[in-house]
Every structure is written in C-alpha cells, then in structure tokens.
DOVEX-21001 format. One line per 4 residues: number of its first residue (from 0); their letters; for each residue z, y, x of N, C-alpha, C. Coordinates in nm, 3 decimals. Atoms other than C-alpha are relative to their C-alpha. Layout:
// DOVEX-21001
NUM> a> Z Y X Z Y X Z Y X ~ ...
***
This chain:
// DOVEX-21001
0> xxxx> -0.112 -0.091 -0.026 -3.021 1.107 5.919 0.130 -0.077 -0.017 ~ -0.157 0.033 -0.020 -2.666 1.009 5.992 0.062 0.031 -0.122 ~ -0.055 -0.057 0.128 -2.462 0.980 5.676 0.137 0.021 0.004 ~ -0.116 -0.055 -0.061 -2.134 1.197 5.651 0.072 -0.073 -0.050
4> xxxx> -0.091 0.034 0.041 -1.849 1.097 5.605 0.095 0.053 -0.065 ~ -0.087 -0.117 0.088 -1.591 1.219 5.336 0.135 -0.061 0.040 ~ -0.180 0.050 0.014 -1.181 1.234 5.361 0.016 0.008 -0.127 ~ -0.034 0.009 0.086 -1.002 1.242 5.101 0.037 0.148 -0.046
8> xxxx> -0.052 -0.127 -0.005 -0.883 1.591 5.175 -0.081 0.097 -0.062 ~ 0.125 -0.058 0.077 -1.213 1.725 5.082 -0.011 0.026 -0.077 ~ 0.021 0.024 0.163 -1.261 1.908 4.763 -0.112 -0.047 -0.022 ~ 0.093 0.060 0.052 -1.454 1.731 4.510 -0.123 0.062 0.067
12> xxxx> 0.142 -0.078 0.017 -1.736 2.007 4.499 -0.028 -0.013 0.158 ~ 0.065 -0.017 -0.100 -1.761 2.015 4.865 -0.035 -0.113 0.086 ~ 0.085 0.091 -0.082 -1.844 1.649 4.936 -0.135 -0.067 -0.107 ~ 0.153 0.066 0.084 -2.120 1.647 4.627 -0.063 0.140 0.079
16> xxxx> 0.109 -0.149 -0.049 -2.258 1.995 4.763 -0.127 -0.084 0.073 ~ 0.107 0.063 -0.047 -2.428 1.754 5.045 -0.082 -0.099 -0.115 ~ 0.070 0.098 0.086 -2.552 1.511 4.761 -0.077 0.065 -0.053 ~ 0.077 -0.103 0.113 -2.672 1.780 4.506 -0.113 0.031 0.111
20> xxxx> 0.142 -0.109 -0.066 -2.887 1.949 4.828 -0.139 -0.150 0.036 ~ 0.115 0.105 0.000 -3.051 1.597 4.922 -0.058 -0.034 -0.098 ~ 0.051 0.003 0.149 -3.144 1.547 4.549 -0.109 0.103 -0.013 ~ 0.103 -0.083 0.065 -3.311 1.866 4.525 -0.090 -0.008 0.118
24> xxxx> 0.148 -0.011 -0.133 -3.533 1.808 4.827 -0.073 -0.101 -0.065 ~ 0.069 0.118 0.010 -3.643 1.471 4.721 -0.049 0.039 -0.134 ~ 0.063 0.006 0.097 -3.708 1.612 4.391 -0.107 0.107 -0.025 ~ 0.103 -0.089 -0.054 -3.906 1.934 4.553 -0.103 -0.049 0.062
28> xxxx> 0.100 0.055 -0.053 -4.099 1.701 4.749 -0.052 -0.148 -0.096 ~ 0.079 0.064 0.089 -4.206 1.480 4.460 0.037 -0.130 -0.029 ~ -0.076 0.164 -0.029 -3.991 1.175 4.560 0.086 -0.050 -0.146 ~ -0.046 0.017 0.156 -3.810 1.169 4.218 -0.096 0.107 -0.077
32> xxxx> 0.087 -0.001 0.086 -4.034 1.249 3.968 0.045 0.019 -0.177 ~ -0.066 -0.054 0.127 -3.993 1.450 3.600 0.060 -0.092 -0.093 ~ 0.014 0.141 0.082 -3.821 1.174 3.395 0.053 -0.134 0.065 ~ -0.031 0.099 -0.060 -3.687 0.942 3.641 0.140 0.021 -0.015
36> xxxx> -0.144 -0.031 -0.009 -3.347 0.831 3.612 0.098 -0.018 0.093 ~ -0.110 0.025 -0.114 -3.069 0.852 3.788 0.119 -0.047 0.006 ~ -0.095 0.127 0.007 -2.823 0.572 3.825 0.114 0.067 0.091 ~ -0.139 0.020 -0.116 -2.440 0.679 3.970 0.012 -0.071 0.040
40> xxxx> 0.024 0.116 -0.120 -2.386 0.377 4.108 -0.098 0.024 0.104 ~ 0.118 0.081 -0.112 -2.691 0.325 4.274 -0.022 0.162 0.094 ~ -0.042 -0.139 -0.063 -2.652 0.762 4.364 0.107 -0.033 0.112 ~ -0.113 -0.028 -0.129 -2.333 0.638 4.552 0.017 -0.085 0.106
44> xxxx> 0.050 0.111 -0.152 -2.446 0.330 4.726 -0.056 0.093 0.109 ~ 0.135 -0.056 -0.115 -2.745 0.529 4.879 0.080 0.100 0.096 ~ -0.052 -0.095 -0.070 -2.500 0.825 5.006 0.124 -0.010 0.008 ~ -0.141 0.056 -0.028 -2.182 0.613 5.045 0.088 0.150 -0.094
48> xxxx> -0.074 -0.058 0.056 -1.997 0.824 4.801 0.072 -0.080 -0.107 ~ -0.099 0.037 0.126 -1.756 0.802 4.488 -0.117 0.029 -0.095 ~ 0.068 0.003 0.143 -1.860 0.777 4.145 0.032 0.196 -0.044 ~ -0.049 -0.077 0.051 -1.689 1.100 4.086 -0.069 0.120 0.072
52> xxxx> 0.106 -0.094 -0.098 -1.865 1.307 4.381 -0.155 0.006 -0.029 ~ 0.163 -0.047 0.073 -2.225 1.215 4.257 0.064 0.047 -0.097 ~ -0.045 -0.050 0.146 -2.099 1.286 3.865 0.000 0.200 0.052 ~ 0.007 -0.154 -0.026 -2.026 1.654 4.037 -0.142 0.038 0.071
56> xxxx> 0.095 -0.064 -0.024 -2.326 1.646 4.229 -0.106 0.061 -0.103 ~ 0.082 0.018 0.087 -2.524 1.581 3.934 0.006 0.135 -0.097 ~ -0.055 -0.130 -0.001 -2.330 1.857 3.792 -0.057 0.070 0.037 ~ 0.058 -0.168 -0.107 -2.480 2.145 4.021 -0.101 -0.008 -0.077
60> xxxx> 0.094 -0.046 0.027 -2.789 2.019 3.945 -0.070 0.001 -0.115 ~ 0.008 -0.022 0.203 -2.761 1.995 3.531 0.020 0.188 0.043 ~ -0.008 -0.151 0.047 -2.650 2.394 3.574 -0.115 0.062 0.106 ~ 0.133 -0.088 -0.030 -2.958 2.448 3.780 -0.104 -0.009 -0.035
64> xxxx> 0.144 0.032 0.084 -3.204 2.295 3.510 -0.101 -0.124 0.095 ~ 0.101 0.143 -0.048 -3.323 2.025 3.778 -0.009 -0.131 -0.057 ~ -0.024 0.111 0.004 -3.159 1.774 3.604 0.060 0.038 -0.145 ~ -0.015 -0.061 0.158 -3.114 1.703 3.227 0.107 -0.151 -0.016
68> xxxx> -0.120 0.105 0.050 -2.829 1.471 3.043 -0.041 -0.004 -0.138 ~ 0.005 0.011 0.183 -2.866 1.359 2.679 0.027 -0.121 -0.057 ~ -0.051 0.128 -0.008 -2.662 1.082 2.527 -0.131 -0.067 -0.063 ~ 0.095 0.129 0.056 -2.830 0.740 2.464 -0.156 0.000 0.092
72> xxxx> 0.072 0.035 -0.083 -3.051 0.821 2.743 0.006 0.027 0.165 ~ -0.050 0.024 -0.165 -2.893 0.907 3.054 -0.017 0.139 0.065 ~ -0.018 -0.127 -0.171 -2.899 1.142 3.379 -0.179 0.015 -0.007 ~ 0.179 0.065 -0.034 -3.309 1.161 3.457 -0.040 0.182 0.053
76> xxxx> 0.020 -0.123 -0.079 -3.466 1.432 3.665 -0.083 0.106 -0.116 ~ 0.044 -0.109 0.116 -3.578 1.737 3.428 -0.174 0.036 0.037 ~ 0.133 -0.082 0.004 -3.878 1.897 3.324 -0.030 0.108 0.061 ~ -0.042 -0.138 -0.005 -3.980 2.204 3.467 -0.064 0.080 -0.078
80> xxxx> 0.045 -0.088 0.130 -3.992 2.496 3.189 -0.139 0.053 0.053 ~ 0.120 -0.067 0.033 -4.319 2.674 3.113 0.038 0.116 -0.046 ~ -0.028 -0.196 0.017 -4.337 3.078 3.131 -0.064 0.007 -0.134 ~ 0.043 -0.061 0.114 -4.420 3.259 2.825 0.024 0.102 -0.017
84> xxxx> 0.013 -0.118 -0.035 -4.466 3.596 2.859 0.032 0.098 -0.089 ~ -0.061 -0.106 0.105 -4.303 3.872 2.651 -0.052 0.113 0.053 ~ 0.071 -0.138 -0.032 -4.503 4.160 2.829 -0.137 0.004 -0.009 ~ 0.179 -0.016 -0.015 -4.841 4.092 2.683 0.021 -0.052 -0.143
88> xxxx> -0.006 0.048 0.101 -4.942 4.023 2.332 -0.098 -0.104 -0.051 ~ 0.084 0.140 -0.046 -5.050 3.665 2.312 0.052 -0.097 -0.045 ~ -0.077 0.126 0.098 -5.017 3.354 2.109 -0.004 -0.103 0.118 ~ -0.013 0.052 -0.136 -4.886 3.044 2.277 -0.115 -0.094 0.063
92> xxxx> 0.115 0.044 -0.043 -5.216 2.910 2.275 -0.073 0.023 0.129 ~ 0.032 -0.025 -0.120 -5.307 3.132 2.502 0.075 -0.012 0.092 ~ -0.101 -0.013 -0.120 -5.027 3.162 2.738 0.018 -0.122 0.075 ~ -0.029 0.146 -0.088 -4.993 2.775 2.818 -0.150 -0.056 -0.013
96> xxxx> 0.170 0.032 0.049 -5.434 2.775 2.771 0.027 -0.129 0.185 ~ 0.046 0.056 -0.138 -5.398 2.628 3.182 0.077 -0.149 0.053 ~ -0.087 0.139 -0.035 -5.103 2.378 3.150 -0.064 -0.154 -0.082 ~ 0.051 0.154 0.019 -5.289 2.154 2.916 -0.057 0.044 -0.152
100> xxxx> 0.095 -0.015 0.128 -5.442 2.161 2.506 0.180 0.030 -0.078 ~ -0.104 -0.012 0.091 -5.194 2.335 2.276 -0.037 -0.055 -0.120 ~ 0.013 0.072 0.142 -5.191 2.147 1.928 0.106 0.104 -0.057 ~ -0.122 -0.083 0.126 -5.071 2.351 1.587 -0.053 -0.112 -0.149
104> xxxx> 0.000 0.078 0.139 -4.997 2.155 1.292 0.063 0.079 -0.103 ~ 0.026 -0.039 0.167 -5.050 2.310 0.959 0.135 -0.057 -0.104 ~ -0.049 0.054 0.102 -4.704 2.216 0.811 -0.016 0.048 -0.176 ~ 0.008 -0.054 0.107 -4.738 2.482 0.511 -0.121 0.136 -0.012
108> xxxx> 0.041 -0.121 0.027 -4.981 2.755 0.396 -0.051 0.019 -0.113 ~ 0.020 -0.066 0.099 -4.964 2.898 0.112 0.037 0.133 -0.080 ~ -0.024 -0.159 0.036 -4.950 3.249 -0.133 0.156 -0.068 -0.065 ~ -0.151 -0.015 0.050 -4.603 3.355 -0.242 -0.033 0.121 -0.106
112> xxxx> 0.001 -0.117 0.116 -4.580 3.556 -0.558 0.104 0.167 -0.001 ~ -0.147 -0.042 -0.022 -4.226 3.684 -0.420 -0.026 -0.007 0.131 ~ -0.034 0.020 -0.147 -4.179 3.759 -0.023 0.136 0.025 0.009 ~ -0.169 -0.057 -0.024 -3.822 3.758 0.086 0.030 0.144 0.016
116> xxxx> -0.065 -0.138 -0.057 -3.634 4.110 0.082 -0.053 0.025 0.137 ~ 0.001 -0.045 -0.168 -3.604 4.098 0.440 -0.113 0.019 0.039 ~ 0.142 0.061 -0.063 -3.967 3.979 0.492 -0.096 0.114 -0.014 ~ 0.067 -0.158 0.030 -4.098 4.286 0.309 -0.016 0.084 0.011
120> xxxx> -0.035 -0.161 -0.082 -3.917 4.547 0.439 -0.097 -0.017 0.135 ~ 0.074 -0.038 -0.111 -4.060 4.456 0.761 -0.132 0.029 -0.024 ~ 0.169 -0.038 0.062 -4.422 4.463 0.621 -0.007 0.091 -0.087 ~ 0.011 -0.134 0.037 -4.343 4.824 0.481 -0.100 -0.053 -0.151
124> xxxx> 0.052 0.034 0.170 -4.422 4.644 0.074 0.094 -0.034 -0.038 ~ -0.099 -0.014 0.084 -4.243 4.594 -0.183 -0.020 -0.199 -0.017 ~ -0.005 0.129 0.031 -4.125 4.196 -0.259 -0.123 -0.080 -0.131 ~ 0.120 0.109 0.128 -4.323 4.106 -0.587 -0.160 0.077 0.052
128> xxxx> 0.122 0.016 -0.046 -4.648 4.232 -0.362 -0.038 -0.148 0.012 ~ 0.019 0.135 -0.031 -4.651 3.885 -0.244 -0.050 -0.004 0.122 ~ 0.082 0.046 -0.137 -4.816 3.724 0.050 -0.063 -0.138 -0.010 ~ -0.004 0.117 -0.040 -4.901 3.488 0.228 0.113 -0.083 0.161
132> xxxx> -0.090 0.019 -0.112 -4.654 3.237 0.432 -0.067 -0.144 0.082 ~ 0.106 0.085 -0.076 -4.815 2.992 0.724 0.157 -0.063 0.073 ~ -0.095 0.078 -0.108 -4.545 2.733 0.899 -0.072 -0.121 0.102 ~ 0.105 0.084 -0.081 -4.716 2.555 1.192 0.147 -0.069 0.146
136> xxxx> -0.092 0.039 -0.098 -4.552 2.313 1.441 -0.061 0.014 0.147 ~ 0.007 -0.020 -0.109 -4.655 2.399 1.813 0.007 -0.105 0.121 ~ -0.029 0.100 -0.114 -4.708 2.102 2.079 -0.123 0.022 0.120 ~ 0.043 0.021 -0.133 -4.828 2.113 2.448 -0.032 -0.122 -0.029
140> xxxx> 0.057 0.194 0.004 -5.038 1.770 2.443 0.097 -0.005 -0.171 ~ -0.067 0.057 0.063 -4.817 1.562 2.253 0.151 0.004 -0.101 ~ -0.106 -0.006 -0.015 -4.491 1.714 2.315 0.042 0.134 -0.064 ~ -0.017 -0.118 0.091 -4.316 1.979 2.038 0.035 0.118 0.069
144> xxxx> -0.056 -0.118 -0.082 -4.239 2.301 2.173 0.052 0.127 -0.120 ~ -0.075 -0.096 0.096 -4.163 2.553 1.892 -0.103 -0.019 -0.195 ~ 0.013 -0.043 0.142 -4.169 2.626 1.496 -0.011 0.111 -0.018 ~ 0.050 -0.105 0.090 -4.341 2.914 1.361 -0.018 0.027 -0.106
148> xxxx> -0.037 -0.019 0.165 -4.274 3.065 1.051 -0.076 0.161 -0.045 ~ 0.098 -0.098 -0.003 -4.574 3.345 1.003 0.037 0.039 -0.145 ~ -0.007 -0.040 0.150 -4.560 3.586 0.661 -0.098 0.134 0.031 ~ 0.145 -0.070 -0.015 -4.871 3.805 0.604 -0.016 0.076 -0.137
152> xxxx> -0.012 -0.073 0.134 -4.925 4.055 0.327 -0.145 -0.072 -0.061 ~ 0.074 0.084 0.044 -5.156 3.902 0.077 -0.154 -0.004 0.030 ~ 0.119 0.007 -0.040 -5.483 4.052 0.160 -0.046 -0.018 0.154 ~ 0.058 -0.039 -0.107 -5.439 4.055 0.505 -0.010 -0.233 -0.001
156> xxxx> -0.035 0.120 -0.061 -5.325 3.626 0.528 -0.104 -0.076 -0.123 ~ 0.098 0.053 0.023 -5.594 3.526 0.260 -0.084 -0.079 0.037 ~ 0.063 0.071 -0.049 -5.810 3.461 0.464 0.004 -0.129 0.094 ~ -0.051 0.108 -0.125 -5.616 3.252 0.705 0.055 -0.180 -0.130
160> xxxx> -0.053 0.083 0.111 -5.532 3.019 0.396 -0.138 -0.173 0.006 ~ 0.129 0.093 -0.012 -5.895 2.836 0.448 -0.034 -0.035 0.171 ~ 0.073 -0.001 -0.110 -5.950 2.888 0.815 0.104 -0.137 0.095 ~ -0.041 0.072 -0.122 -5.888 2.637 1.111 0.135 0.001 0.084
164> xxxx> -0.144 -0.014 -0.056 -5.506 2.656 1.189 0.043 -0.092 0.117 ~ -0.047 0.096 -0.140 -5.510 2.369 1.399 -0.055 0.000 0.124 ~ 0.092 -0.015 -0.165 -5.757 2.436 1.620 -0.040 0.136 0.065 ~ 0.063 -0.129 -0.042 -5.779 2.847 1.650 0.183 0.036 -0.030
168> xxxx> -0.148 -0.118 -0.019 -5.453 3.090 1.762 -0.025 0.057 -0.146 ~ -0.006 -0.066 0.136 -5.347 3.272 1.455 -0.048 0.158 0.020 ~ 0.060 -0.074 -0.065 -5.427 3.558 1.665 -0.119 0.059 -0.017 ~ 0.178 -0.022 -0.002 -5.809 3.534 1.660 -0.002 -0.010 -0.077
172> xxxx> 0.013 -0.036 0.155 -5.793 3.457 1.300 0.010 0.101 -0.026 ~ -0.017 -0.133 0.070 -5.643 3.779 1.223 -0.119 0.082 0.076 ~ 0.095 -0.064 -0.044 -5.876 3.943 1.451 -0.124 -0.007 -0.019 ~ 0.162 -0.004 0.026 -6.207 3.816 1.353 -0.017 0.013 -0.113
176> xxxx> 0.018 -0.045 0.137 -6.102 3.855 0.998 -0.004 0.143 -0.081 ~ -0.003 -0.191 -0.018 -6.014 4.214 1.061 -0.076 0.092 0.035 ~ 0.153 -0.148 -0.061 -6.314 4.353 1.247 0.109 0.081 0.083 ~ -0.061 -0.089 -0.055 -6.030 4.464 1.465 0.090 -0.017 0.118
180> xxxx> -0.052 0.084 -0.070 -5.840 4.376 1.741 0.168 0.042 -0.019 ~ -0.161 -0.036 0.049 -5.428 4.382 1.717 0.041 0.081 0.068 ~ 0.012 -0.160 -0.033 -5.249 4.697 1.817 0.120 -0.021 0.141 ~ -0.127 -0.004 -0.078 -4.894 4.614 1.909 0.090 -0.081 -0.047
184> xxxx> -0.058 0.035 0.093 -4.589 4.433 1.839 0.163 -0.001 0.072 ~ -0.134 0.034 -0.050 -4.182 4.439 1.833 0.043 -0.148 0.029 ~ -0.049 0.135 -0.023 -4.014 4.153 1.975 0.197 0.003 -0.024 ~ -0.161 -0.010 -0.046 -3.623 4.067 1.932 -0.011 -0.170 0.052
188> xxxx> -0.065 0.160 -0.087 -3.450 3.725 2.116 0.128 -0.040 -0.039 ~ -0.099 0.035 0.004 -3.194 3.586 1.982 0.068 -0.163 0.043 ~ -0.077 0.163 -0.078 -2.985 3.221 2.119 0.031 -0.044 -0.186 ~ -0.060 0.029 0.090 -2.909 3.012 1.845 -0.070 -0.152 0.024
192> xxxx> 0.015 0.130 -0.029 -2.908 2.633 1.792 -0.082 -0.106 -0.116 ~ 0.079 0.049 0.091 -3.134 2.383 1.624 0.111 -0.070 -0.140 ~ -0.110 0.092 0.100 -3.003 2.214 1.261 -0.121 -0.105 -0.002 ~ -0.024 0.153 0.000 -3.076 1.897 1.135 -0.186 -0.015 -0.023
196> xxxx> 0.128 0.015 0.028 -3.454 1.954 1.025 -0.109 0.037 0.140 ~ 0.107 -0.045 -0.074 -3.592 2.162 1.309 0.060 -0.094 0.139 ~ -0.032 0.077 -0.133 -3.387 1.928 1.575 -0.122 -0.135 -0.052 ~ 0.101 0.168 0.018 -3.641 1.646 1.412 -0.149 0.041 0.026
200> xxxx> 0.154 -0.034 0.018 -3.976 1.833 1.420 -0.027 0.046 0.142 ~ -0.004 -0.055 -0.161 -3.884 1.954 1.783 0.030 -0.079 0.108 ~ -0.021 0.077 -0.052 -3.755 1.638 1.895 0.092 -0.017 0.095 ~ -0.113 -0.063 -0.052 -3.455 1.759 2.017 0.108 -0.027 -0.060
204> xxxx> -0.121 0.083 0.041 -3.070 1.683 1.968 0.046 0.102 -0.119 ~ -0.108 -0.108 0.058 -2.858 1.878 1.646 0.045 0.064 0.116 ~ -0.091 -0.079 -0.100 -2.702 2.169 1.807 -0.057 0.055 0.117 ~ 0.074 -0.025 -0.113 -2.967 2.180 2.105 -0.001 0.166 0.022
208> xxxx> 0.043 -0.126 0.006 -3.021 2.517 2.220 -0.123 0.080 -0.023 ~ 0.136 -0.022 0.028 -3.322 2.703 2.096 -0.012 0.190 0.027 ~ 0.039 -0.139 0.003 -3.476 3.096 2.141 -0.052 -0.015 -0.173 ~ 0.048 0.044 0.115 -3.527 3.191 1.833 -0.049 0.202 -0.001
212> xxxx> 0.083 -0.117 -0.071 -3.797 3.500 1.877 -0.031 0.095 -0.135 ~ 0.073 -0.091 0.091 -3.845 3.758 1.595 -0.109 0.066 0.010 ~ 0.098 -0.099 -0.061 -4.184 3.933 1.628 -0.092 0.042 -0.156 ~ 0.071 -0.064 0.197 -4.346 4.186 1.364 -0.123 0.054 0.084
216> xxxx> 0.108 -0.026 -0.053 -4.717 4.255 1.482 -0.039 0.094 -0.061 ~ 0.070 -0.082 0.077 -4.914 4.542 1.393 -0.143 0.056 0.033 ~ 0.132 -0.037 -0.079 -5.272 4.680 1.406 0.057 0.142 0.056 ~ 0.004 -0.098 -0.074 -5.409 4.958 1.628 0.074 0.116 -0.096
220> xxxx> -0.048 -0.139 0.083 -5.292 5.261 1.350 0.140 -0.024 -0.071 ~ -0.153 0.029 0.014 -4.945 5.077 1.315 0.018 -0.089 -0.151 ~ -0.025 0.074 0.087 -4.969 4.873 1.006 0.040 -0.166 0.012 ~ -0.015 0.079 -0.078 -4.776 4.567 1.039 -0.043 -0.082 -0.099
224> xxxx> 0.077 0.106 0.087 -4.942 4.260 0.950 0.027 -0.149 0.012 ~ -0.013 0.117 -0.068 -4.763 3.953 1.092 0.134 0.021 -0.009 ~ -0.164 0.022 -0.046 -4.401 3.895 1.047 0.025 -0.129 0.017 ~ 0.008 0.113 -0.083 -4.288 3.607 1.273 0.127 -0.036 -0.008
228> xxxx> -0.098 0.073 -0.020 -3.978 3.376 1.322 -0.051 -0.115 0.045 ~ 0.050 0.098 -0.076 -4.057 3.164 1.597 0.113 -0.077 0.066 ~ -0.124 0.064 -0.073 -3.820 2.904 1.705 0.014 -0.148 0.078 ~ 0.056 0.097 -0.068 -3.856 2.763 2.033 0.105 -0.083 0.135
232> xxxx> -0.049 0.079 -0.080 -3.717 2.475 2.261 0.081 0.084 0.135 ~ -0.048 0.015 -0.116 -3.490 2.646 2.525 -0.017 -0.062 0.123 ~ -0.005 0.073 -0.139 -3.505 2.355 2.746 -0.163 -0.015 0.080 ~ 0.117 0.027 0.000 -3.890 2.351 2.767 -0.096 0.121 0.036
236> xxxx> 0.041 -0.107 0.030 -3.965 2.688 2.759 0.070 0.146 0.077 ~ -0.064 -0.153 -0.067 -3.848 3.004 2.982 -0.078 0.133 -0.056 ~ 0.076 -0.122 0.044 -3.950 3.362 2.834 0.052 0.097 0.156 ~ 0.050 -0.064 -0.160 -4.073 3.591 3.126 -0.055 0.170 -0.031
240> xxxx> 0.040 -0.172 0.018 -4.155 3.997 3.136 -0.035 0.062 0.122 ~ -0.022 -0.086 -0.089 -4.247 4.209 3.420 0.024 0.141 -0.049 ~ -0.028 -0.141 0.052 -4.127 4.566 3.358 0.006 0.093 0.085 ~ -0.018 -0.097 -0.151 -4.158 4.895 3.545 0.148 0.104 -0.062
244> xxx> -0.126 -0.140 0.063 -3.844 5.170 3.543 -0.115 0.092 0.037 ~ 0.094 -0.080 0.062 -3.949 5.454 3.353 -0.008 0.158 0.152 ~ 0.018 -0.125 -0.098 -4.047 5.766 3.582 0.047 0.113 -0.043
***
C-alpha cells in the first residue's frame, strides 16, 4: 500500500489515527505478538512519520488496552485480559479451568482466636468466636493474577486447615466438607491500587491498578460461611456479567 503523506497542517491525532489502525491489524492478525516491543524510531521509519505522531499513535492504542507501557521496559504489545464472571458462583479455578492450570499458593492458614470487627459482622458472630483465616496467592501457569484473603467461622474453615489448598478450589473444599453444596453470594467491586507488598506478590508496579472484589458466600439456608477480599490484577483480568432487566 502507498504510504501517506503528512503536512504539517495536520493535527497530531489525525496523522497517528492512520498508524494506530495499521498497528491494530497487524496485531489482530498475529503479526506482532503479546510482548513484542515496539521501537518509535523504528515505528516511524516503517510509516515515514515523526517521533511524536507514533508516541500519539501508541497513545490510542495504550487507552484501548492493545498496548501496555511500564517504565524500565518499554512500549510492547499487551496481553489480552481473561473474563471472570460475576454472574455465576465460581472460584477462579474454575473460570480460567480452559485457559491453562491455575496454581494457589498457601501463603497463610491458620485459627484466629479474635476475627476482625468488620470480619464478624459479616459472618453474623461475635469477634472472640474466632475462625479461621486462609491467604492464597492465585497464578495462571506461572503468572500472578490475584490475592485472596478468605475468613471462615471456626467450625466451618477447620477443616480446610489440613486439606489440599494448592491443588483443590476452596470451593469444593467447603463443599465436600459440608455435605452441601453453596447457596449464594454478595459481591461488591471496588478500584483501588496495589501497595508495596501486594505490588511484589502480583508482580506488578506500586500504585498499579487493581479490582479489589469483596465477596461474603453463604449456604443454601443463608448462613454465611466465606468472607472474601480478593485483590486482583486489573490489567490481566476483566470482570464480566450477563444480566436480564427485571420484568
């Protein structure tokens, strides 16, 4: 194809527009590849442009998630996120079972004599009941994807204290320990940004953006048995729902 030519007259945005759209073809048709980087210079040789016209193209396609920036490693074509479904009740074991082997690492589990205020109220007990609290790190293959921060009233998370955390959803634990299957559960969503510990266990920058997912589970007759603080990678991760309007 014939390559255009820019004036000077031209706004910026409208002589990267053509750059940004050839980018996303070549990176729809497989030609750049998740992880590959992308050199300005060598962006403005190929499409006779300025330094300043790719920089905007590149632009478009950082605010359309095709393309990721992060100092000390450059421009490089992005990942694409993984759904996770907020209209079904399902650990992420299951939900990403097809993209590849979820790994959970066992950072903490143990009883608490004391559950936090907050932690209690939601599990309808009183604080010096106690529990149990489970923190597990979450990776697709290799690669971290969220921190889970599980709290369980004492008789119900007992049992999960001995069982297989790394290799079984917390899910089926509770369920095969219960003789019961799980009922229901609230969800909230809140935005908020990683600090200095969970940007290291997530592998992600201070400050990064993260979902950070409240969820209180309960069995079939409403007793809740799972209070959650899950806090997961933004950039890695899209949350997804289908919903009907009510009749």
């Amino acid at each position: 194809m014939p390559t255009a030519r820019w004036t000077s007259a031209d706004p910026r945005r409208d002589r990267a527009q053509p750059i940004a759209e050839a980018l996303r073809e070549r990176i729809a048709a497989g030609d750049l590849r998740p992880g590959d980087r992308l050199e300005e210079s060598e962006l403005g040789a190929a499409y006779t442009a300025s330094r300043n016209s790719v920089r905007e193209a590149l632009d478009l396609l950082v605010a359309d998630g095709l393309v990721e920036r992060k100092r000390g490693v450059g421009t490089r074509v992005g990942t694409p996120k993984l759904g996770h479904g907020l209209d079904r009740l399902a650990g992420l074991g299951e939900t990403l079972l097809e993209q590849g082997e979820v790994r959970n690492e066992a950072l903490e589990a143990r009883r608490l004599r004391r559950l936090p205020k907050d932690v209690a109220a939601r599990l309808d007990q009183a604080p010096e009941d106690g529990g149990v609290r489970i923190r597990r790190l979450r990776s697709l293959q290799t690669e971290p994807l969220s921190l889970d921060v599980s709290y369980f009233p004492a008789d119900v998370g007992a049992s999960l204290l001995s069982a297989d955390l790394a290799g079984t959803d917390v899910f089926e634990l509770l369920e095969e320990s219960l003789g019961t299957r799980l009922g229901s559960a609230q969800l909230v969503v809140h935005a908020d940004v990683a600090d200095a510990e969970l940007a290291t266990l997530l592998e992600i920058g201070v400050g990064d953006p993260v979902f950070r997912i409240d969820r209180l589970t309960r069995l079939p007759g409403g007793r809740p048995v799972d209070a959650e603080q899950l806090l997961v990678r933004a950039d890695r991760i899209a949350l997804e729902a289908t919903i009907e309007r009510d009749r």
